[in-house]
C-alpha angles and dihedrals in degrees: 000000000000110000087249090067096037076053102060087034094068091034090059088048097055092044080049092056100044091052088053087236105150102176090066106044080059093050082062099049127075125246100253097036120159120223127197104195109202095236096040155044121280117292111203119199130035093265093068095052092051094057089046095046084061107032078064094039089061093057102023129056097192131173126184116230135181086023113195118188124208126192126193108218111266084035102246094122132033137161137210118207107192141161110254109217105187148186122198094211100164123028108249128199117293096001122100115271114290111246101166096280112173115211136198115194141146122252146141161220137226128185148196114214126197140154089359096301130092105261103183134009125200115202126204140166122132103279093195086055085048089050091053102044085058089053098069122080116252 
């Protein structure tokens, strides 16, 4: 893919995101993807994502802001730095008690690209700032 098209790829899967649309995040993904959540070991296939996309949805209400997308040249790899603003809207497994705490905090995304379809994401934010922000009443 050109990085133009790399480009508008990731572009679609972050407004997809925001927009809490999962299907089509998953449209977007390729069959075998590999996922690297921030808080836990590699997930390889889009079922998986898609469990995990709404394992998080169910605890976590989360938009990207100030999105930057970067594009190695040839387009295979990219990467989108973005602000989290977050709500904890049902207590998950091993975190404090969701109260409704809201969260801001950096983090980023970075993506394999191959034969038009997202292959691996990386996922990173600072889990121990995460962590911390839960913590707090909301």
């Amino acid at each position: 893919m050109s990085e133009q098209e790399t480009r508008a790829l990731v572009t679609r899967y972050l407004e997809a995101f925001n927009a809490g649309d999962h299907e089509a995040m998953l449209a977007l993904v390729g069959e075998e993807v590999a996922h690297d959540p921030f808080d836990a070991e590699r997930e390889i296939g889009r079922d998986k994502l898609r469990w995990r996309l709404g394992l998080f949805a169910r605890h976590f209400d989360e938009r990207l802001a100030d999105i930057a997308v970067m594009v190695a040249p040839g387009g295979v790899r990219a990467a989108a730095e973005f602000t989290i603003r977050g709500t904890y809207r049902a207590t998950a497994d091993g975190l404090p008690q969701a109260t409704g705490q809201s969260y801001v905090l950096p983090g980023g995304l970075f993506f394999e690209v191959d034969d038009g379809s997202i292959t691996r994401i990386s996922a990173y934010r600072n889990p121990a700032t995460w962590r911390s922000a839960l913590g707090r009443d909301g």
